[in-house]
N, CA, C and O atoms as CSV, one atom per row, in Angstrom:
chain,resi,resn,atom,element,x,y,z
A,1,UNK,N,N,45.273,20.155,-9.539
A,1,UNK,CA,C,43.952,20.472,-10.015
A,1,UNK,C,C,43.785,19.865,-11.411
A,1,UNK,O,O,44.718,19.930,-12.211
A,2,UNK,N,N,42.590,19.258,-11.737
A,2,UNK,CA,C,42.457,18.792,-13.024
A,2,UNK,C,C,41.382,19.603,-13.953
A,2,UNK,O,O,40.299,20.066,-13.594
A,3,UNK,N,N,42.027,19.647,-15.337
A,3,UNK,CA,C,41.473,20.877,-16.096
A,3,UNK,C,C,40.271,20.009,-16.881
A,3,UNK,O,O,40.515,18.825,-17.111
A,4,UNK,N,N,39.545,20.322,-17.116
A,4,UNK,CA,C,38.115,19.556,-17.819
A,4,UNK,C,C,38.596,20.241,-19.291
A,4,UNK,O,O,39.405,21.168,-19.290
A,5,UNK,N,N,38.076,19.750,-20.440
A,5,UNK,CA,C,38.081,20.550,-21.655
A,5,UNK,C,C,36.402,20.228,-22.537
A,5,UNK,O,O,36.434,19.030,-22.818
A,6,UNK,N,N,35.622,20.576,-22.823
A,6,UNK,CA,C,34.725,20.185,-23.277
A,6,UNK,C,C,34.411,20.712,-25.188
A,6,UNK,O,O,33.762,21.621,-25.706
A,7,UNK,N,N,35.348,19.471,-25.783
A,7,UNK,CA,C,35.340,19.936,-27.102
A,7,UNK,C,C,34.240,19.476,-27.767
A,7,UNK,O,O,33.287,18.881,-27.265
A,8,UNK,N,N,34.438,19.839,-29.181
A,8,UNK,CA,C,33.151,18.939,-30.003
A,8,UNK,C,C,33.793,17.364,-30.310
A,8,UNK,O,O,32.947,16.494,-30.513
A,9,UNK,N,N,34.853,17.064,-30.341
A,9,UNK,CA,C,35.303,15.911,-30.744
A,9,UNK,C,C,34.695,15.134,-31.801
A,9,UNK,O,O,34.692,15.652,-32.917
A,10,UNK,N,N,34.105,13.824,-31.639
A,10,UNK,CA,C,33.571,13.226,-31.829
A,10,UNK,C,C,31.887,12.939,-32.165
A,10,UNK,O,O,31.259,11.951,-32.544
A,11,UNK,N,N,31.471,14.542,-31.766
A,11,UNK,CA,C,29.941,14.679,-32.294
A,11,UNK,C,C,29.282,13.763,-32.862
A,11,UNK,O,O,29.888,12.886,-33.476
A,12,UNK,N,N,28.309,13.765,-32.806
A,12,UNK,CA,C,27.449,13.250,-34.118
A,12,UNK,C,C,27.119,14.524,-34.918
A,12,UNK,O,O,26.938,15.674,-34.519
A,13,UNK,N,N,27.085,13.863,-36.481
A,13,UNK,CA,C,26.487,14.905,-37.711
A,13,UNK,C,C,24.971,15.295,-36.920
A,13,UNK,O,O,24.481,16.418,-37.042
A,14,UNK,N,N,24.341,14.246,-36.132
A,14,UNK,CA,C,22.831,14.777,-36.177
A,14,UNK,C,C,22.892,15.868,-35.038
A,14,UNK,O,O,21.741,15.709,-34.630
A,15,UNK,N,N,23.289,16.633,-34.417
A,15,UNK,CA,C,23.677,17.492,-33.529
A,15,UNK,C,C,23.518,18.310,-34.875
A,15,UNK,O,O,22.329,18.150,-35.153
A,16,UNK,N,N,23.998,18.980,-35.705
A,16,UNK,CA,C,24.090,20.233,-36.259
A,16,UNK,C,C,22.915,19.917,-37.937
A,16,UNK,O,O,22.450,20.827,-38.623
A,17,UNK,N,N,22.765,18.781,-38.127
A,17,UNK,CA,C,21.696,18.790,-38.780
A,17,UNK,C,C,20.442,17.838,-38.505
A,17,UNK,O,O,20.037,17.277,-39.523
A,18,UNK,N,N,19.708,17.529,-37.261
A,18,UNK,CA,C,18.792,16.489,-36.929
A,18,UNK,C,C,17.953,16.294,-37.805
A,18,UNK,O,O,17.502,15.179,-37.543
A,19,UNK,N,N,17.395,16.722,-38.791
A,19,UNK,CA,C,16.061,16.974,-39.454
A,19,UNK,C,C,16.767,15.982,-40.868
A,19,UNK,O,O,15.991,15.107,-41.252
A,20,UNK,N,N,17.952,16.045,-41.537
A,20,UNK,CA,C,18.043,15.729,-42.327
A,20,UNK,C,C,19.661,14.607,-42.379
A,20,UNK,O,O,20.377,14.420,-43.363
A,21,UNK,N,N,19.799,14.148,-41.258
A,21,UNK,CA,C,20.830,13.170,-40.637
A,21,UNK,C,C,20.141,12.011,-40.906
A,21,UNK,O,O,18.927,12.157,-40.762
A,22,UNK,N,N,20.585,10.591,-41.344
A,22,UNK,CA,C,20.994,9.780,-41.587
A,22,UNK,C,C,22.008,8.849,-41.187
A,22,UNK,O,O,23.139,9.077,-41.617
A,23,UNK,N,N,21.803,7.640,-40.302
A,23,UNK,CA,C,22.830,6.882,-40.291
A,23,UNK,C,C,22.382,6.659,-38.502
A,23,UNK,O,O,21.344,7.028,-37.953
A,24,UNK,N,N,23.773,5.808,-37.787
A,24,UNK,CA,C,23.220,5.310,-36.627
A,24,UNK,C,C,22.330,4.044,-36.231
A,24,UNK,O,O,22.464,2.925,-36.726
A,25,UNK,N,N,21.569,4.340,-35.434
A,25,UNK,CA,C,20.388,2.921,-35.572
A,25,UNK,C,C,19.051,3.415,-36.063
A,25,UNK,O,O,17.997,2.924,-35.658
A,26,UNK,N,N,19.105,4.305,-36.860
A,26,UNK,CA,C,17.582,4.940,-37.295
A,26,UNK,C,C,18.162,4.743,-39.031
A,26,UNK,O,O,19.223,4.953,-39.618
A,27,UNK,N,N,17.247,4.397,-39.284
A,27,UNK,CA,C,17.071,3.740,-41.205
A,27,UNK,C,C,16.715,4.998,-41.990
A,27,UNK,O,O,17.162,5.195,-43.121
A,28,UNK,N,N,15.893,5.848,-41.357
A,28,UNK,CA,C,15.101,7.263,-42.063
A,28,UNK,C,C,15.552,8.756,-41.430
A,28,UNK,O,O,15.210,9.091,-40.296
A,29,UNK,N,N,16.000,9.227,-41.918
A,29,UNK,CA,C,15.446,10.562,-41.350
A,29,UNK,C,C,15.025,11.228,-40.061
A,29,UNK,O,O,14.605,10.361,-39.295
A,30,UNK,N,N,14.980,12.370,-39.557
A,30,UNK,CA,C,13.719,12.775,-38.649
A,30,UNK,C,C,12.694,13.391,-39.278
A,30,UNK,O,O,11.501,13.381,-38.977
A,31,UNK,N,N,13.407,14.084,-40.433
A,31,UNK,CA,C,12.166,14.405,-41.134
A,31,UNK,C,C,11.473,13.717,-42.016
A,31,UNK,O,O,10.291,14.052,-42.094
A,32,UNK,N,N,11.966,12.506,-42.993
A,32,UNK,CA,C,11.368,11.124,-43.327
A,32,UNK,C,C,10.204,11.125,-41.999
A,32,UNK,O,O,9.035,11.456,-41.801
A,33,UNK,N,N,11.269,10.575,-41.318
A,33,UNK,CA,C,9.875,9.814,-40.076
A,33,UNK,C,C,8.471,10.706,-39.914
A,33,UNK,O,O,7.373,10.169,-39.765
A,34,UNK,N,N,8.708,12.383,-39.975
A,34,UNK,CA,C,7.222,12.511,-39.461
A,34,UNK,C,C,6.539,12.925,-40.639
A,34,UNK,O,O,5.488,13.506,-40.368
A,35,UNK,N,N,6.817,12.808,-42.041
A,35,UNK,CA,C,6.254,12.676,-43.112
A,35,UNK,C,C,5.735,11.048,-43.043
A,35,UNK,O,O,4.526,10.988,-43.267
A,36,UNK,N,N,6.232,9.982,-42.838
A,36,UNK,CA,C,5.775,8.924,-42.851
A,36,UNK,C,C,4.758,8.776,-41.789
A,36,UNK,O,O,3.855,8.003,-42.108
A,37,UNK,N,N,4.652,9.319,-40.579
A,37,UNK,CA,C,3.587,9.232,-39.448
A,37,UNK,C,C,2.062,9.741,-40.067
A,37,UNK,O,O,0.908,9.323,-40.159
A,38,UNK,N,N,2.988,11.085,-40.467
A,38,UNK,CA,C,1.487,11.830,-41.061
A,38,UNK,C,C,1.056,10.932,-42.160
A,38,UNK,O,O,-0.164,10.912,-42.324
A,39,UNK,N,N,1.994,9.929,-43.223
A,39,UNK,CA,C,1.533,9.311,-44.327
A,39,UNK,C,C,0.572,8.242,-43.931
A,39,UNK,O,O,-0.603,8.090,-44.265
A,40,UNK,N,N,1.580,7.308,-42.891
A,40,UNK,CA,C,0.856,5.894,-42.392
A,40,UNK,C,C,1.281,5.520,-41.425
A,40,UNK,O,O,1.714,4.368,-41.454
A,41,UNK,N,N,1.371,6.321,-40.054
A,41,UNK,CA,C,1.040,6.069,-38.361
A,41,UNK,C,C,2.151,5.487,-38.400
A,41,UNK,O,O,2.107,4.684,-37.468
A,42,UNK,N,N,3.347,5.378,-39.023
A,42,UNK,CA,C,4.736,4.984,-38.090
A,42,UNK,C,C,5.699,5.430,-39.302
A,42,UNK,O,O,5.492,5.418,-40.515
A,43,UNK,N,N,7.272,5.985,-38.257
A,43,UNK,CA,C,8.391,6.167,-38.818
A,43,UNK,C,C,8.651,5.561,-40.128
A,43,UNK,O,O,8.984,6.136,-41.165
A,44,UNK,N,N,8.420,4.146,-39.894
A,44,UNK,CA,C,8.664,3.476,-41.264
A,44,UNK,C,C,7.559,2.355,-41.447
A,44,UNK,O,O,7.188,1.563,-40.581
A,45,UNK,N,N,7.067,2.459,-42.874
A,45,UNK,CA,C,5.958,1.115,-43.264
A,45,UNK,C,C,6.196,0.145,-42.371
A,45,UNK,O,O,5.277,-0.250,-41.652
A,46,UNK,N,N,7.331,-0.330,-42.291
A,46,UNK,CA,C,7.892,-1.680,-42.251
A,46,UNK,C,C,7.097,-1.877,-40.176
A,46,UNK,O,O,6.697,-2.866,-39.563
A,47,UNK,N,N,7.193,-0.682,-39.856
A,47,UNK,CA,C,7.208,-0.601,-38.460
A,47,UNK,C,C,5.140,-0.530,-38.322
A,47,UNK,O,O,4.515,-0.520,-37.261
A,48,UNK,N,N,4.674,-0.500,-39.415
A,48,UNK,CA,C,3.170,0.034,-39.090
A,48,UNK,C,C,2.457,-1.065,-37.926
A,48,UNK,O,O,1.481,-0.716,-37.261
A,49,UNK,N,N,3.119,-2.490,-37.780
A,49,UNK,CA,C,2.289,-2.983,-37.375
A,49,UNK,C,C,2.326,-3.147,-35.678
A,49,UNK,O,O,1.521,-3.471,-34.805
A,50,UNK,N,N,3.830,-2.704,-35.748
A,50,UNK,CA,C,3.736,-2.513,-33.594
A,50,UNK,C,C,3.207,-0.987,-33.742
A,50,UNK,O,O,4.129,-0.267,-33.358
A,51,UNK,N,N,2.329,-0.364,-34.059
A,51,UNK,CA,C,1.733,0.846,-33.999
A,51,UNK,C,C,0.305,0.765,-33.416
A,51,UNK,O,O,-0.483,0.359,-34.269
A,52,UNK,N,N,-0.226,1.010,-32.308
A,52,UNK,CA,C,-1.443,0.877,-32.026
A,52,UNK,C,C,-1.881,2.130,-32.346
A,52,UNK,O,O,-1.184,3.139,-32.449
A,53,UNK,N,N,-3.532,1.992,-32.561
A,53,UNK,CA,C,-4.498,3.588,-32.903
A,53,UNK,C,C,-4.266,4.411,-31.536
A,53,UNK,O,O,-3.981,3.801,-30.505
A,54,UNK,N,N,-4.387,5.707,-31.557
A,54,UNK,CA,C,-4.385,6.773,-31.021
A,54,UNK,C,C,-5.745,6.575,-30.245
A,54,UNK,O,O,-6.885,6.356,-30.655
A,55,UNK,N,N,-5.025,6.786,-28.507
A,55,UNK,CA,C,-6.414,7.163,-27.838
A,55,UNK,C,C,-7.296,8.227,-27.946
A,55,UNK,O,O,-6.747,9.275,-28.283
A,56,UNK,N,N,-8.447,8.282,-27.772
A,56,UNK,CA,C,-9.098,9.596,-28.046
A,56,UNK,C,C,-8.349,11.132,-27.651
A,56,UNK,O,O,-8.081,12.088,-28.379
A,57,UNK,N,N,-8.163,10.935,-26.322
A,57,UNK,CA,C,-7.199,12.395,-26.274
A,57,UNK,C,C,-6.164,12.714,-26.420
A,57,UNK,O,O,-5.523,13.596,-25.849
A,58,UNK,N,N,-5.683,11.504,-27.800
A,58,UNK,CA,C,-4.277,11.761,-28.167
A,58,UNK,C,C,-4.528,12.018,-29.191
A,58,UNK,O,O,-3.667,11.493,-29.897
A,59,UNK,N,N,-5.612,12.833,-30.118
A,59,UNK,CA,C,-6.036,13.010,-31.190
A,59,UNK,C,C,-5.687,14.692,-31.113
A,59,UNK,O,O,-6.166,15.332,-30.177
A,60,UNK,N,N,-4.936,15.292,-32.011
A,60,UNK,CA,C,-4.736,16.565,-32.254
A,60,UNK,C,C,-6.145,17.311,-32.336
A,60,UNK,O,O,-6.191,18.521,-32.557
C-alpha cells in the first residue's frame, strides 16, 4: 500500500499572505494591482494599453 503525505513543503509565501506577496511572474502586488485598476484600468500603467473600456454591463 502506498502512503500519500500532503505537507506544506514548498508553498508559495502568497498562500498565507496573497494581498501583500510579491515576487513570481507578477511585478505588483494583489493589492497594488486593484489600487492601480481603481487608479487607471490596469494592474500596472505599463499594462494600460492592452486594456479595453468596460462594456456597459460590466459597469458596477
Amino acid at each position: 500500500m502506498l502512503g500519500l503525505s500532503w505537507g506544506r513543503g514548498d508553498d508559495s509565501p502568497a498562500e498565507d499572505d496573497p494581498e501583500g506577496c510579491v515576487g513570481g511572474p507578477n511585478r505588483v502586488s494583489l493589492a497594488q494591482a486593484r489600487r492601480n485598476v481603481s487608479a487607471y484600468g490596469a494592474s500596472e500603467e505599463r499594462l494600460k494599453r492592452f486594456v479595453r473600456p468596460p462594456f456597459p454591463d460590466e459597469h458596477p
